[in-house]
C-alpha positions in Angstrom: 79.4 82.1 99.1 80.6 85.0 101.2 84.4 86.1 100.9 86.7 84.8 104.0 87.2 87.3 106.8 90.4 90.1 106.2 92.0 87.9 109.2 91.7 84.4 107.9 92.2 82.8 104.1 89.8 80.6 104.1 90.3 77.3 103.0 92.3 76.0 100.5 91.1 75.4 96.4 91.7 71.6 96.4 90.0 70.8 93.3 92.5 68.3 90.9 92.8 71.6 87.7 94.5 73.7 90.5 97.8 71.4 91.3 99.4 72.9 88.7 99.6 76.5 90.3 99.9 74.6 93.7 103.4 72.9 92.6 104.1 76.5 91.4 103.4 78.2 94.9 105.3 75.3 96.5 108.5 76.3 94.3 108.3 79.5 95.4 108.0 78.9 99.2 111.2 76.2 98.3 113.0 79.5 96.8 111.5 81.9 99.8 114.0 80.0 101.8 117.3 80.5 99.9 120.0 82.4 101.6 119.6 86.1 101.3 122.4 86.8 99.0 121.7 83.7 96.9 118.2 85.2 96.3 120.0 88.2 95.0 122.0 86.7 92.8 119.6 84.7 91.0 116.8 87.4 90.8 119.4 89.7 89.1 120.0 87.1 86.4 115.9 86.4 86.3 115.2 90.0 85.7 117.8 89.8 82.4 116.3 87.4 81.6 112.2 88.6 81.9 113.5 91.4 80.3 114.0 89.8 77.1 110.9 87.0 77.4 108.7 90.5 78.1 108.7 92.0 75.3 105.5 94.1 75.6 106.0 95.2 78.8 109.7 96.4 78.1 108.2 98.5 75.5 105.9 99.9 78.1 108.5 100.4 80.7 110.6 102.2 77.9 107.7 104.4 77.6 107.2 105.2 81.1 111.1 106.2 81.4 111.0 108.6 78.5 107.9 110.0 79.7 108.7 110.7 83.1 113.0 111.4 82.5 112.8 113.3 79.1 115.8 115.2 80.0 117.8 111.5 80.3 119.8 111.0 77.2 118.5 107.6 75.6 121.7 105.9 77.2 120.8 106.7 81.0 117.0 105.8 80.0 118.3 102.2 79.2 120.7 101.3 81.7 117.7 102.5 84.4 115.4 99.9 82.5 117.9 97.3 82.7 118.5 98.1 86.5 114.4 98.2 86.8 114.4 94.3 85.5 117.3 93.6 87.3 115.2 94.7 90.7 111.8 93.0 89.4 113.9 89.9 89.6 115.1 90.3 93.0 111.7 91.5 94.0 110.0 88.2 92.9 112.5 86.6 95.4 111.6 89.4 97.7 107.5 88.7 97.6 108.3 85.3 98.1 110.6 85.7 100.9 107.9 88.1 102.6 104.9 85.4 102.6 106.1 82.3 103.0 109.7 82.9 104.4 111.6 84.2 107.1 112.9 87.7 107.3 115.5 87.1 110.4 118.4 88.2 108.5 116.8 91.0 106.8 115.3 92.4 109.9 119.1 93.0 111.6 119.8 95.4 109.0 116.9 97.3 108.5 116.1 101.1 109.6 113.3 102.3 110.7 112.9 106.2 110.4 109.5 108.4 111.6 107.7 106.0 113.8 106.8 108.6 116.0 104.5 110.1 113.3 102.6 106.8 114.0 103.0 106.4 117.7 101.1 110.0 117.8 98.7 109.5 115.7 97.5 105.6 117.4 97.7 107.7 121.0 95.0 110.3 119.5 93.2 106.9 118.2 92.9 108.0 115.2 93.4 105.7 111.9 96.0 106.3 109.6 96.0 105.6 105.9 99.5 104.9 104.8 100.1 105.6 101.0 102.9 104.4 98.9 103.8 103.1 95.6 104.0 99.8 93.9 108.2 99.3 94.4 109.2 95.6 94.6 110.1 96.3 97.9 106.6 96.9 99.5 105.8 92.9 100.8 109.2 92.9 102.4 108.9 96.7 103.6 105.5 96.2 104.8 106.3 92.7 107.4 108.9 95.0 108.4 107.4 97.8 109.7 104.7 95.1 110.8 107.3 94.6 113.5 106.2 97.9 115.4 103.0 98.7 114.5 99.8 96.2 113.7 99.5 97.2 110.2 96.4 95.8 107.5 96.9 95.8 104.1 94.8 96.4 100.6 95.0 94.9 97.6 94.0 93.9 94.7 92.9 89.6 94.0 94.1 87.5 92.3 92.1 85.7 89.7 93.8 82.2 90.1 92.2 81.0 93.5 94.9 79.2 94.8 97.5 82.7 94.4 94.9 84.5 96.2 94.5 82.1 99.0 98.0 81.4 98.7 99.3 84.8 99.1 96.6 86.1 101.4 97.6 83.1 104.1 101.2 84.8 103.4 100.6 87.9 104.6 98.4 86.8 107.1 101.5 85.8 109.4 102.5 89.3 109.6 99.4 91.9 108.4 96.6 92.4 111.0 94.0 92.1 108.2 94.0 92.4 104.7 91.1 93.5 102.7 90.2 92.9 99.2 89.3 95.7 96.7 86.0 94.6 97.2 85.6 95.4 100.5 85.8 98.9 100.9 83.1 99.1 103.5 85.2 96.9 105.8 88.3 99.1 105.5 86.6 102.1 105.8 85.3 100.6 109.4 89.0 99.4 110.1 90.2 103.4 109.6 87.1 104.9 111.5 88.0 102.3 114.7 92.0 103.8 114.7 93.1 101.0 112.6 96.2 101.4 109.9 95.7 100.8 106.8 98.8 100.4 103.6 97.2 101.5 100.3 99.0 102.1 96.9 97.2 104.7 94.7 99.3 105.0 91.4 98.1 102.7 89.0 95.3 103.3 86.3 92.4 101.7 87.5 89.2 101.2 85.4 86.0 101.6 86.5 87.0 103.4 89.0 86.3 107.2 90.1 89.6 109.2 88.7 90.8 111.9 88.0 93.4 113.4 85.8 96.4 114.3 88.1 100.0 114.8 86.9 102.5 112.2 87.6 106.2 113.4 86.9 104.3 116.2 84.7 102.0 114.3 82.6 98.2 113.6 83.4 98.0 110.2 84.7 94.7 108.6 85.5 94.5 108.5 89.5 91.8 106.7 91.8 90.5 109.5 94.4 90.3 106.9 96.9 92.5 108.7 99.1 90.6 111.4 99.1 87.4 109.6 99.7 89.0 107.5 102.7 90.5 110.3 104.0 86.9 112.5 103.9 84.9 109.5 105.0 87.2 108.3 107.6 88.8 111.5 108.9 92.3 109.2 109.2 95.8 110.9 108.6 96.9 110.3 105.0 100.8 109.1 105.6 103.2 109.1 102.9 105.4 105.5 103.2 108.9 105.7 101.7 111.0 102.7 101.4 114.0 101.2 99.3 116.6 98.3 99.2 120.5 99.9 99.3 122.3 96.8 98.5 121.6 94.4 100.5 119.8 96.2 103.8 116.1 98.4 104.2 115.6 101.8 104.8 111.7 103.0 105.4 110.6 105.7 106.5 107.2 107.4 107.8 106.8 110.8 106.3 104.6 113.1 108.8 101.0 113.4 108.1 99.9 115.6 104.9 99.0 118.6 106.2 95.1 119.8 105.5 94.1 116.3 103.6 91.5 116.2 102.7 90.6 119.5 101.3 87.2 120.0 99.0 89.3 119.4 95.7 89.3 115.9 94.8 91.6 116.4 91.9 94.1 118.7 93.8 94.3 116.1 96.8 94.9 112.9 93.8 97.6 115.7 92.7 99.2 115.8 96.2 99.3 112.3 96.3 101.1 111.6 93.2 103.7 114.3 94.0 104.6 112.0 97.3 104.8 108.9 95.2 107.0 110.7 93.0 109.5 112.1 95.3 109.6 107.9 96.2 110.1 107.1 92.9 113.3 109.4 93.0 114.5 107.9 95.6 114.5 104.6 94.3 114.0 104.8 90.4 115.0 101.2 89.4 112.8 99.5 92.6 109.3 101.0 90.6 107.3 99.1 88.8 107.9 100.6 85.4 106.3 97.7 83.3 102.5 99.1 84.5 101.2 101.0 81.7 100.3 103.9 83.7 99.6 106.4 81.2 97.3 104.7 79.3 93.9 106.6 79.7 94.5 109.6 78.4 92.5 113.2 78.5 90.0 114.1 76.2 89.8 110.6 74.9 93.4 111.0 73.2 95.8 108.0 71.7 97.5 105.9 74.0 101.5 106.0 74.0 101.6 102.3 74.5 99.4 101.8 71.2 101.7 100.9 68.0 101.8 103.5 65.4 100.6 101.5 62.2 104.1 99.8 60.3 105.8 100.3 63.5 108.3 97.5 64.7 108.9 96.3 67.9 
């Protein structure tokens, strides 16, 4: 059976072992509708709470942080992890909000900075791929810059068929397509007709063509899709900032990166982890910290995240 088209779901999995996740989608549309600040409120207290119920991925985000801050002292490293649950918590409400709720009171505060970079680039026709990070912010970022520009997404599916059509019908109300990382070919046609295109590079993906590319200083395993798309395509490769500050938005377009791509895969992966970065800078505690990002390491040599043998928790 083919896959449904990048502009429609599909229909629905309706077979009797899938209720189960289908009353959990329904509780989250039912909590995608909660007033703003409520959602806030709540998510802060769900992140203390994953925070202790996760114990392997705490260990990993306390990795990551002394890693990539080694010049924190051990006391600045934990308060940022508890501020990183803290956001995952309010960025579950925040995905939630984004696909199956309404963004009206959101929207009035927002700001939108650098959308000229993209108004010149859609008058040249040219397509523009528009690379950021994996913050909890990026579904409710992304519908909002949907507001000005018709903007398709790519992503990873989920296994669980009813999250994937689910979420996919989500973003649907606001993305002009969204295509699966199995569909490549179709993106690359979306970029070559003008089309743009959000993409998030920075997570170790197996099986795929990488490189080693450093990452706040250490060699992180990076997909070279960028560079590929980029080469294939010809599109502008746009760096995409964005952050919560308290309770409003703030994106903003970065312009173009200038010369991308050159004839160095490895050097371009490099560029594009320096922009991802500087967002993670900007917005430390937003990132997804709990993604075991160093894991492959070069030369075949031991993973931090693996336990030292008698080590505790």
């Amino acid at each position: 059976m083919s896959s449904p088209s990048p502009t429609c779901a599909g229909a629905p999995p309706r077979h009797p072992r899938h209720w189960p996740t289908w009353v959990a989608v329904a509780a989250m549309a039912l909590a995608a509708r909660l007033p703003w600040p409520l959602q806030r409120a709540l998510g802060g207290v769900l992140g203390g709470v994953l925070r202790l119920m996760v114990p392997l991925r705490r260990r990993a985000a306390r990795i990551n942080l002394r890693l990539c801050f080694p010049a924190m002292t051990e006391a600045e490293r934990e308060a940022l992890l508890r501020a990183s649950f803290r956001d995952f918590g309010i960025g579950l409400f925040e995905f939630a909000r984004a696909w199956w709720g309404s963004i009206t009171p959101i929207r009035r505060r927002a700001r939108i900075e650098g959308l000229e970079h993209l108004t010149a680039l859609r008058a040249q026709g040219r397509g523009v791929l528009l690379i950021s990070g994996h913050f909890m912010t990026l579904e409710t970022c992304g519908r909002l810059l949907c507001d000005h520009v018709p903007l398709a997404g790519m992503y990873r599916r989920y296994r669980n068929p009813v999250m994937e059509w689910a979420v996919k019908r989500g973003r649907l109300r606001y993305a002009a397509a969204m295509f699966g990382n199995d569909e490549v070919r179709a993106a690359l046609r979306h970029l070559k007709q003008g089309g743009l295109l959000w993409y998030a590079p920075d997570q170790d993906m197996r099986g795929k063509d990488t490189v080693f590319a450093p990452f706040f200083g250490v060699p992180a395993a990076t997909i070279t899709a960028t560079h590929q798309f980029a080469r294939l395509t010809g599109c502008a490769v746009v760096p995409f900032f964005h952050r919560r500050e308290g309770g409003r938005y703030v994106l903003r377009i970065a312009p173009p990166l200038p010369d991308f791509p050159s004839d160095d895969a490895t050097a371009d992966s490099a560029r594009v982890n320096a922009a991802i970065e500087a967002m993670v800078r900007e917005a430390p505690s937003q990132y997804l910290w709990i993604h075991r990002r160093f894991k492959r390491r070069p030369g075949g040599a031991r993973s931090p995240y693996r336990r030292k043998q008698g080590a505790g928790t």
